[in-house]
KEKETOR-168238 format. One record per residue (C-alpha): residue number from 1; x, y, z. Coordinates in Angstrom, 3 decimals, padded with zeros to 6 digits. Layout:
residues N
SITE    i        px        py        pz
SITE  NUM         X         Y         Z
...
This chain:
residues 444
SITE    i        px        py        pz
SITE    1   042.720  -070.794  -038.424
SITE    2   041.741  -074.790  -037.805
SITE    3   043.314  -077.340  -037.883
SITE    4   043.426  -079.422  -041.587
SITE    5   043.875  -083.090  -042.540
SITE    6   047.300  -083.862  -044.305
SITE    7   047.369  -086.089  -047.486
SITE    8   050.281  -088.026  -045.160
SITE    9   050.041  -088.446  -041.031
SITE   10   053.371  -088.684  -039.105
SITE   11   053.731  -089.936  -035.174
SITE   12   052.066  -087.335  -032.976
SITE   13   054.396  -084.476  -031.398
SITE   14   053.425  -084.951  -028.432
SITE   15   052.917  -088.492  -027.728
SITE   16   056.779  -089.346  -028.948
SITE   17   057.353  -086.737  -026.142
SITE   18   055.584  -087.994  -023.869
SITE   19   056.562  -091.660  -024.698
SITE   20   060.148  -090.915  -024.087
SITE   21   059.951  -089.379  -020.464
SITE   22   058.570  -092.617  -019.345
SITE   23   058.623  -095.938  -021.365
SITE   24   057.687  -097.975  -018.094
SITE   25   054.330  -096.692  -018.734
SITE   26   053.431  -098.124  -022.131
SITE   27   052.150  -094.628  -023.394
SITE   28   051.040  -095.344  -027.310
SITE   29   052.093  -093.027  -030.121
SITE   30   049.525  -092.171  -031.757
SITE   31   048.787  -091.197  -035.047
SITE   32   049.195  -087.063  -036.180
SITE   33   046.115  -086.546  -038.257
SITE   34   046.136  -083.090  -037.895
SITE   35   048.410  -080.427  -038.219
SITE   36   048.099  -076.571  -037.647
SITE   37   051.605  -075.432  -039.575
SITE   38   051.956  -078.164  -041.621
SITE   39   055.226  -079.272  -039.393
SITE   40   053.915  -080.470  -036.082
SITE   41   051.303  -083.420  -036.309
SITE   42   049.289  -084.275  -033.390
SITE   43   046.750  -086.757  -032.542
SITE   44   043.130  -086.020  -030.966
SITE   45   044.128  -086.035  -027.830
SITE   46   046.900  -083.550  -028.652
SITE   47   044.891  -081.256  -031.231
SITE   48   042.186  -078.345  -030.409
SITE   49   039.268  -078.174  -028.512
SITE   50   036.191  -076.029  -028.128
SITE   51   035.942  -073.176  -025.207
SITE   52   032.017  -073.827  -023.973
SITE   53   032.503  -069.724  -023.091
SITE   54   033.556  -068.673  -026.097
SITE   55   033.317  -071.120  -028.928
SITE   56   037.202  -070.645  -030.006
SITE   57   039.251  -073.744  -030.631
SITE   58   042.512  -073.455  -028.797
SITE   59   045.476  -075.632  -028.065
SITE   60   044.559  -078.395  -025.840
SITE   61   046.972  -077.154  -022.752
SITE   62   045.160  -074.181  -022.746
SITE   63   041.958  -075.785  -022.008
SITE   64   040.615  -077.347  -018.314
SITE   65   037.489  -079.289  -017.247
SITE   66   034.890  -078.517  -015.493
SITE   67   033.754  -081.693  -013.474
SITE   68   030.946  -079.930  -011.720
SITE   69   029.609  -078.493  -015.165
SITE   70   031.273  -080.685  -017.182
SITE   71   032.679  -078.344  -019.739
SITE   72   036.079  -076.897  -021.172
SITE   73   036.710  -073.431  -020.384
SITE   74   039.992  -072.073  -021.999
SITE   75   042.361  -069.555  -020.748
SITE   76   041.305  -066.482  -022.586
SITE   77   038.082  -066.949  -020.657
SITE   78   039.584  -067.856  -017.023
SITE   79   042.915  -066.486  -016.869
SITE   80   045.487  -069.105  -015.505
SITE   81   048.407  -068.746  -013.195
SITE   82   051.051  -070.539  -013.166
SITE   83   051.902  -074.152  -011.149
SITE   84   055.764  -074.754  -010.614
SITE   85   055.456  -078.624  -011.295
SITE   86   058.329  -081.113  -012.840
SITE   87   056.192  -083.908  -014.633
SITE   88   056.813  -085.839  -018.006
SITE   89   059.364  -083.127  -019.779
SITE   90   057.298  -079.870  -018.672
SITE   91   058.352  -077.844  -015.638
SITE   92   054.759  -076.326  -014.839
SITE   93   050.999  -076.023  -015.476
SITE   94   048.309  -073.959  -016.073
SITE   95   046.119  -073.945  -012.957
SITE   96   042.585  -072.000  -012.968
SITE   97   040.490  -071.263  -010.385
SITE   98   037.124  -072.539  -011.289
SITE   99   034.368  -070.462  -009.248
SITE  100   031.369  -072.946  -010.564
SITE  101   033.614  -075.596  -007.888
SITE  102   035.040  -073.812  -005.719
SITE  103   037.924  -075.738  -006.876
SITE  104   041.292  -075.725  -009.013
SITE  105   042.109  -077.179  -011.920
SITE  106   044.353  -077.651  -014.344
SITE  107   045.129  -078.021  -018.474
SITE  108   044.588  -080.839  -019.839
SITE  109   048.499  -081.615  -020.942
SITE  110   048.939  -082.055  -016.551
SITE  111   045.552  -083.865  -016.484
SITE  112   046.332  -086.566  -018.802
SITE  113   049.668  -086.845  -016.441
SITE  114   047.407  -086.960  -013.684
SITE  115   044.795  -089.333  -015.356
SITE  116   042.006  -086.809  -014.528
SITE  117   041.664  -086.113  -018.328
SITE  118   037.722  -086.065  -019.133
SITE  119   038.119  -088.799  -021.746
SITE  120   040.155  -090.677  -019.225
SITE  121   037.387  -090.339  -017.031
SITE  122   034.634  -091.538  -019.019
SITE  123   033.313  -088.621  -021.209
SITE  124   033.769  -090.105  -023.832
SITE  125   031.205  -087.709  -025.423
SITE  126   033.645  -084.499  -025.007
SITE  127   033.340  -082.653  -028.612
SITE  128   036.435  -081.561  -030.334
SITE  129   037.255  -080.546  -033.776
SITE  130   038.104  -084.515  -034.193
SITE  131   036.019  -086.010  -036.730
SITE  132   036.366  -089.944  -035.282
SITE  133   033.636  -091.596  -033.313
SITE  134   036.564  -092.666  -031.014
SITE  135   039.087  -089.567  -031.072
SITE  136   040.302  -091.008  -027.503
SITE  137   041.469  -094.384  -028.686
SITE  138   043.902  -095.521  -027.881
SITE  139   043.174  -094.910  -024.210
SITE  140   045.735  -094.537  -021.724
SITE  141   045.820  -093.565  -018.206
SITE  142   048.266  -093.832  -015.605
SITE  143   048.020  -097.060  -012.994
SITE  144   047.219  -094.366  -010.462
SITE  145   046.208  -090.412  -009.853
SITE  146   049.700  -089.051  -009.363
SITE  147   050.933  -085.329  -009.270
SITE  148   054.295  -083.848  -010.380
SITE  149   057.682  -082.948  -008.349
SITE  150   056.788  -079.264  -006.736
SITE  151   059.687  -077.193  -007.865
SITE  152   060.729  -073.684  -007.010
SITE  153   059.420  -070.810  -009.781
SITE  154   062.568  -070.382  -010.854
SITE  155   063.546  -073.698  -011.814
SITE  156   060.143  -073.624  -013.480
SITE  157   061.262  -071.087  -015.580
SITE  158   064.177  -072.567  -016.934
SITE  159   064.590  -074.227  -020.539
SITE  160   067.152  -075.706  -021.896
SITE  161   069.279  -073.053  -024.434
SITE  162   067.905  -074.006  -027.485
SITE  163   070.501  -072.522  -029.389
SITE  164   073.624  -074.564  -027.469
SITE  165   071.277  -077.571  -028.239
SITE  166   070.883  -076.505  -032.041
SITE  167   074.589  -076.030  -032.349
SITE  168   075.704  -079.834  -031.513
SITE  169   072.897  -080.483  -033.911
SITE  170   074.182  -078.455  -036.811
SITE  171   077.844  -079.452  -036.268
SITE  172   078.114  -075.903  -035.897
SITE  173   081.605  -074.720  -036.258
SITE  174   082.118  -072.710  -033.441
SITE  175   082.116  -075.729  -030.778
SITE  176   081.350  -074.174  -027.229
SITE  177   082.677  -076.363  -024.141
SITE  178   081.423  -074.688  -021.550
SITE  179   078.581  -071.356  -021.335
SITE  180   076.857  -069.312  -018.892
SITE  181   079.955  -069.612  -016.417
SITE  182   079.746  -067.210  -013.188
SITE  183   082.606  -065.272  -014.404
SITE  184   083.456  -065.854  -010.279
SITE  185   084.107  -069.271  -011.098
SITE  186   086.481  -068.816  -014.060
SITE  187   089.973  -068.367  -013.230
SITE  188   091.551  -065.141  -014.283
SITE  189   094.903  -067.318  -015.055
SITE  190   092.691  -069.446  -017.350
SITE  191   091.851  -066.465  -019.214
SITE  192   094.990  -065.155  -019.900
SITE  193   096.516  -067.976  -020.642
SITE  194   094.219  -068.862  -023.506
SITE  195   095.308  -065.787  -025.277
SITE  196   099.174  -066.672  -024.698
SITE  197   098.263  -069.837  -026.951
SITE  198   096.818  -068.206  -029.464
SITE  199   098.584  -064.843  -029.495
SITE  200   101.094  -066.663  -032.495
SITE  201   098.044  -067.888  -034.817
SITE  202   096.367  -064.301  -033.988
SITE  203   099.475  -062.351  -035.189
SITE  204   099.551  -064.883  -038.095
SITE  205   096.401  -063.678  -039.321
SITE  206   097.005  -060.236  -038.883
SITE  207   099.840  -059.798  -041.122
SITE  208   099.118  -056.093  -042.066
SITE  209   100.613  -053.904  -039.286
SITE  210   098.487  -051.013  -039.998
SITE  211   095.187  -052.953  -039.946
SITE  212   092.896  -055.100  -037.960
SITE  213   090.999  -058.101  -039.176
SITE  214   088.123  -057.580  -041.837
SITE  215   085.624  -056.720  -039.243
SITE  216   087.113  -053.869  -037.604
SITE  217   088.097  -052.864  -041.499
SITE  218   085.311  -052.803  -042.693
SITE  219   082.607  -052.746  -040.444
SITE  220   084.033  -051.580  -036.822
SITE  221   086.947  -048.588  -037.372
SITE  222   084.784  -046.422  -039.826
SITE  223   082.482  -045.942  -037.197
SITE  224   085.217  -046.019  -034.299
SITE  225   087.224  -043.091  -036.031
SITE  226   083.744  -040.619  -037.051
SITE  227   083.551  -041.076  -032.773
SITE  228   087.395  -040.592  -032.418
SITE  229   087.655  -037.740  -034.680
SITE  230   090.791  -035.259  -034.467
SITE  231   093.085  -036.811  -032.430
SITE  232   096.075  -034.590  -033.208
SITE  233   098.074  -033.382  -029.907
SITE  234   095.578  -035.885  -028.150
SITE  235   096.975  -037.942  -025.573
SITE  236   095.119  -041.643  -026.248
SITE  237   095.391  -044.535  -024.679
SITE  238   094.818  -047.916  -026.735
SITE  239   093.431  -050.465  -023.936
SITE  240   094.107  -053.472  -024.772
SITE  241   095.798  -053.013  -027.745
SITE  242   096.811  -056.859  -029.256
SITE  243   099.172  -056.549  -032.356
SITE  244   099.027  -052.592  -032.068
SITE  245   097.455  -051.620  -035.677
SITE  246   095.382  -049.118  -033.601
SITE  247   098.286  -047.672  -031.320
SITE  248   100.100  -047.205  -034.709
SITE  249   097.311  -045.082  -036.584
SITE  250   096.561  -043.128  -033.770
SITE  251   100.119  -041.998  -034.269
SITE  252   100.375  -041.263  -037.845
SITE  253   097.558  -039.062  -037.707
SITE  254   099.140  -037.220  -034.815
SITE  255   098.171  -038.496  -031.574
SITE  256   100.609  -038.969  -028.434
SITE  257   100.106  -043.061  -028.515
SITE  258   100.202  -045.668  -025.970
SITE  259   098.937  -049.093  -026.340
SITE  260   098.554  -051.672  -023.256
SITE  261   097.893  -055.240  -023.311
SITE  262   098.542  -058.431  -020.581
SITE  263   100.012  -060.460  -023.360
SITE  264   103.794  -060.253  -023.352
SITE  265   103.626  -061.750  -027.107
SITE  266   101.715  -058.988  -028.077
SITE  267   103.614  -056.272  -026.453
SITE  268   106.818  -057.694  -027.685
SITE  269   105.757  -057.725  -031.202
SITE  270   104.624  -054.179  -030.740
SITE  271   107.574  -053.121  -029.810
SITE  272   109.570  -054.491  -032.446
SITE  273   107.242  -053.256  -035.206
SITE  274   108.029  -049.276  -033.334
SITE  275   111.712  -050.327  -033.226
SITE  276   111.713  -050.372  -037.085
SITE  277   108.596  -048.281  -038.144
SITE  278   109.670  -045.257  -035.321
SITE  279   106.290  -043.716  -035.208
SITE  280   106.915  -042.528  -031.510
SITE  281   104.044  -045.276  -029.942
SITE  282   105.016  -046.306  -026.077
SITE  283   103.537  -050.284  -025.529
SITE  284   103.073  -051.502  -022.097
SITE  285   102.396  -054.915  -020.687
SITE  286   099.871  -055.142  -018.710
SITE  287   096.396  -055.536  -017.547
SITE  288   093.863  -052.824  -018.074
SITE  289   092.497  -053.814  -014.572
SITE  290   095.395  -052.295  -013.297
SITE  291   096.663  -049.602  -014.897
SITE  292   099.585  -049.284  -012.577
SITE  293   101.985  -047.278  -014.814
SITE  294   099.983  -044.770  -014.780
SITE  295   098.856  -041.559  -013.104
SITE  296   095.278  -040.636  -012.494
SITE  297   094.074  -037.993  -015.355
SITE  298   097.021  -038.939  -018.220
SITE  299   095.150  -039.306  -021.296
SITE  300   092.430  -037.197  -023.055
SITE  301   090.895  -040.660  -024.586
SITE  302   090.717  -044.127  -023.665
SITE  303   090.012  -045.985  -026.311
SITE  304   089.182  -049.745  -026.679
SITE  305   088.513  -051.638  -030.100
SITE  306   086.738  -055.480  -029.029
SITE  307   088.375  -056.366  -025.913
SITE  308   085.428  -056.136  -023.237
SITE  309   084.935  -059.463  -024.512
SITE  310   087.993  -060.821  -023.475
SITE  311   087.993  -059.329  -019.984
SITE  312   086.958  -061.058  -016.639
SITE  313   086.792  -058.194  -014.908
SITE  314   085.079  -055.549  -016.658
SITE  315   084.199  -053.553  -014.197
SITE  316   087.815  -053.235  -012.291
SITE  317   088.823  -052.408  -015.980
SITE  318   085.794  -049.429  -016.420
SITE  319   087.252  -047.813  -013.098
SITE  320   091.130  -048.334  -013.993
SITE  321   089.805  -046.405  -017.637
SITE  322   088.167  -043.884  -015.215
SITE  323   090.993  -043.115  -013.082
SITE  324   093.543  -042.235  -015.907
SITE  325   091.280  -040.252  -017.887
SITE  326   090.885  -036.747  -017.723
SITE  327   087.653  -035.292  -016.690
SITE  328   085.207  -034.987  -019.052
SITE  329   087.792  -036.778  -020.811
SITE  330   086.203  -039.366  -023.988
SITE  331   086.079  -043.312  -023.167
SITE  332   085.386  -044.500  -026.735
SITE  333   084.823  -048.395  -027.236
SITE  334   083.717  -051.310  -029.312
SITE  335   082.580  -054.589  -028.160
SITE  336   080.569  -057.663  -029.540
SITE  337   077.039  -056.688  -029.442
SITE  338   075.242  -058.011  -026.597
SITE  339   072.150  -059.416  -028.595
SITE  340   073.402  -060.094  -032.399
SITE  341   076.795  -060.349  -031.297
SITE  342   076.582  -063.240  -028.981
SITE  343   079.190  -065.852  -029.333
SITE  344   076.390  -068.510  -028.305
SITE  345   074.429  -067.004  -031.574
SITE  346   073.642  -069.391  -034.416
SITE  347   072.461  -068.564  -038.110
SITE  348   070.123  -071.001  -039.181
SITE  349   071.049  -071.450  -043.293
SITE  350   068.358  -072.869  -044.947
SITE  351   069.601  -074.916  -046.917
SITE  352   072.585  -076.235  -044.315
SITE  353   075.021  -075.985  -047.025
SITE  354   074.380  -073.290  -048.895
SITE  355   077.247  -070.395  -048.809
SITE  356   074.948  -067.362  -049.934
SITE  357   074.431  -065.587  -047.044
SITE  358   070.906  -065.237  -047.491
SITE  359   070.378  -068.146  -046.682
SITE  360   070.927  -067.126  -043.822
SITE  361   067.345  -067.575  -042.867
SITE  362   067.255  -065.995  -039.557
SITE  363   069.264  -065.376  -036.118
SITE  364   068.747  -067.654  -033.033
SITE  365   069.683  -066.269  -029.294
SITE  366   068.404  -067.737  -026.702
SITE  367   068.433  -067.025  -022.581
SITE  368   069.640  -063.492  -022.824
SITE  369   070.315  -063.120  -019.105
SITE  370   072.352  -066.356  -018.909
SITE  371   075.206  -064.220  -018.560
SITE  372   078.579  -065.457  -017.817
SITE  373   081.771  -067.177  -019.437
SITE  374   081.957  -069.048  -022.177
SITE  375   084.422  -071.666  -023.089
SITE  376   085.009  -071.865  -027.279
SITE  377   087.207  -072.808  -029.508
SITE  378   089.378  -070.834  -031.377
SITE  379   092.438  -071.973  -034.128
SITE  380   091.602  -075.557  -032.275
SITE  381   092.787  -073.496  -029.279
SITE  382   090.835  -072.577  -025.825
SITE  383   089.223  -069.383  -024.909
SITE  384   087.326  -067.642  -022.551
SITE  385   084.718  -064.837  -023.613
SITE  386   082.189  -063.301  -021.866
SITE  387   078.602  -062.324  -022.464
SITE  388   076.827  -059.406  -020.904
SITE  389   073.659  -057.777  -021.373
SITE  390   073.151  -054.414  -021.996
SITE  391   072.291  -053.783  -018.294
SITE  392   075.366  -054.970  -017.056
SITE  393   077.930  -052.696  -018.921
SITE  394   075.336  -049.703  -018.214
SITE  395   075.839  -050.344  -014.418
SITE  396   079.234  -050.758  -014.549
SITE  397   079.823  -047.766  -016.422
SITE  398   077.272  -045.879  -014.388
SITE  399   079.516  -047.177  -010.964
SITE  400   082.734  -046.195  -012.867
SITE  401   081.798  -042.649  -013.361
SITE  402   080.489  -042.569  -017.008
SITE  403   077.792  -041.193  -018.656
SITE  404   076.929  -042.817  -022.455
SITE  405   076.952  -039.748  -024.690
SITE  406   076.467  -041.674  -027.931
SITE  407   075.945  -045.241  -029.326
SITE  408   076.424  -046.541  -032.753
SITE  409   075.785  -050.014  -034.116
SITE  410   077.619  -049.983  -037.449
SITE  411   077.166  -051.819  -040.401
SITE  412   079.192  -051.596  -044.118
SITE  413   078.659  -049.327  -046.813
SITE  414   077.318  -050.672  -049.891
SITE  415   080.433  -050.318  -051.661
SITE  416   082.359  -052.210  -049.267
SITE  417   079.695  -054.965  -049.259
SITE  418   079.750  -055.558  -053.260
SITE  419   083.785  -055.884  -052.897
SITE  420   083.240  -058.239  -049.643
SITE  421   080.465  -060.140  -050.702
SITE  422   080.945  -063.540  -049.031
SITE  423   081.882  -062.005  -045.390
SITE  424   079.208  -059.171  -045.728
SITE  425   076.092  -059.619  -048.146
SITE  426   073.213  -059.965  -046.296
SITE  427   074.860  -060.471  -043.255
SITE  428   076.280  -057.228  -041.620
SITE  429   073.807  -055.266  -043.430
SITE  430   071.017  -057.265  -041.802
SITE  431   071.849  -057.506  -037.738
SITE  432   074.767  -055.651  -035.782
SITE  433   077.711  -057.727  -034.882
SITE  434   079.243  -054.891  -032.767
SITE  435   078.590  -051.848  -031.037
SITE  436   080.792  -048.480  -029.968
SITE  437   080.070  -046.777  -027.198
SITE  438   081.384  -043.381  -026.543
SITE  439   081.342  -042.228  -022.672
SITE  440   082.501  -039.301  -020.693
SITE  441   084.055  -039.015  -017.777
SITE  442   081.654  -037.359  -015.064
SITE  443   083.375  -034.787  -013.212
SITE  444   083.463  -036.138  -009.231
């Protein structure tokens, strides 16, 4: 595909880029004449050039001179590696090693930076796909041959998470103070804490006592109880257990209940609810990090409904699980899912406004393996939640003594979507939200 002539021209891409790194420098914004999508313009200098190898316009950065022959040679031809360089806002360049010099050089974005560009240098004859007898006007150069800031590779490799920068865009309405925290730098007091202030406004909204919010109704349990199954005569523990809806099924259909969770305000409410409803459930308060009130191999299920989330230490929680199950006992659990699930996800609606789901036009993530806290806001209060890849709860599980028998990433029925339409319609039927793993306890 080539490049085409719009009816209208807008400022170059690149050169308002460029412009804005360094203003000192007087660099001109051109005019965008040409366009390859129709939604980035760019000027000549910005636009496609001509491989001398293989006669295949390509983006200009992936193009580099040839002094000696003077030619442009593109990457598919010479294959590049990669410079760890801080200049204008790029954090490396291609550099190729030319054997017709005996030298190195580089594309011709870093050029221009340098002012070793070949129209910068006086070939002024260089042929492009640009139609004007003076595609390099106007001319600029820097006062002097410079070179970037030599950075390590892996600051190279950084960008900016596009998505936290599309969120304070959008307005979004999940506002995130803080992300990709070292969970060794958030403070475990800080974590519970946040759930003490909005344990009222959680129990608030969950005003049924035998259900959870509309995700785990209609999306997350289904799935949770074709893994949980029979439960009768079943000893099951419900870590981290919040207002207790779970604790209190497992009981009517027959299981010997217990429900744990570090906030007092949950625990307390849980154990007024058994006070009047008497369905034989025991609550405890406390972390399920520490599982103190317990023996090693008491339950014949752990199970664990969106509350990895929520916990610092997952992996002093895995082992606690491990320790009071029975072997080959069943560690059954739910969690955000570590891709679609993200709380640093953002829909892009197209348009901004519009409450139809589908226009929801896609799902942005962006730097999976920033992993770490994240500070958001919740009821307008505080919390901490933590994202995790994949990898990180299979270690962790591994290390704890589990194997992953099964994995499900459920989605709603088509009946429950036409009766949910706003909260589901082409939305939970498109991406997971969540996922349930079911584990077993490897005999030692």
């Amino acid at each position: 595909m080539r490049f085409y002539k719009p009816a209208d021209t807008q400022p170059c891409y690149y050169c308002e880029k460029i412009a804005a790194t360094e203003p000192e420098q007087g660099y001109p914004i051109r005019e965008g004449i040409y366009t390859f999508e129709n939604y980035v313009f760019r000027c000549a200098w910005h636009a496609r050039f001509e491989c001398a190898k293989c006669q295949t316009q390509h983006h200009f950065s992936w193009l580099y001179w040839c002094p000696t022959k003077e030619e442009l040679v593109c990457g598919d031809c010479n294959k590049p590696t990669l410079r760890p360089v801080a200049f204008w806002d790029r954090t490396y360049a291609y550099q190729f090693y030319c054997e017709a010099c005996g030298d190195y050089h580089v594309d011709l974005l870093y050029a221009e930076f340098q002012g070793t560009h070949p129209w910068q240098l006086g070939h002024r004859d260089l042929v492009s796909n640009v139609e004007s007898p003076e595609p390099w006007m106007p001319l600029w150069s820097p006062t002097k041959q410079r070179e970037g800031i030599a950075i390590a590779l892996t600051e190279a490799l950084k960008l900016p998470h596009r998505v936290m920068l599309l969120r304070e865009e959008f307005q979004h309405a999940y506002r995130v103070f803080k992300h990709g925290v070292p969970e060794g730098e958030v403070d475990f007091s800080e974590t519970r804490e946040s759930w003490d202030k909005i344990g009222q406004s959680w129990l608030d909204f969950h005003e049924d006592r035998m259900a959870g919010d509309p995700n785990r109704q209609h999306i997350i349990d289904p799935a949770l109880w074709t893994l949980l199954g029979d439960v009768r005569g079943l000893s099951v523990l419900d870590a981290g257990c919040g207002h207790g809806y779970l604790t209190r099924l497992l009981a009517t259909k027959g299981a010997d209940a217990i429900g744990v969770d570090y906030s007092k305000l949950f625990i307390d409410y849980c154990r007024k609810v058994e006070a009047e409803m008497k369905l034989g459930c025991q609550f405890y308060e406390a972390s399920i990090t520490a599982l103190t009130d317990f023996e090693p191999q008491s339950f014949d299920v752990v199970v664990s409904n969106i509350v990895m989330v929520d916990v610092l230490d997952y992996r002093a929680a895995f082992k606690e699980i491990a320790r009071v199950l029975k072997d080959e006992g069943r560690f059954i659990w739910s969690n955000v899912h570590p891709v679609f699930g993200r709380a640093d996800a953002v829909d892009v609606r197209i348009p901004r406004d519009s409450q139809r789901n589908e226009a929801r036009y896609l799902k942005m993530i962006d730097r999976y393996f920033d992993t770490g806290g994240e500070l958001g806001e919740w009821h307008s209060a505080l919390v901490w939640q933590f994202i995790r890849t994949f990898e990180e709860y299979s270690k962790a599980l591994k290390e704890a003594g589990f194997v992953i028998s099964e994995i499900l990433e459920p989605r709603p029925t088509p009946e429950v979507i036409q009766q949910h339409p706003h909260h589901l319609a082409f939305d939970a039927d498109r991406w997971p939200h969540f996922i349930i793993f079911e584990c077993l306890k490897r005999r030692p």
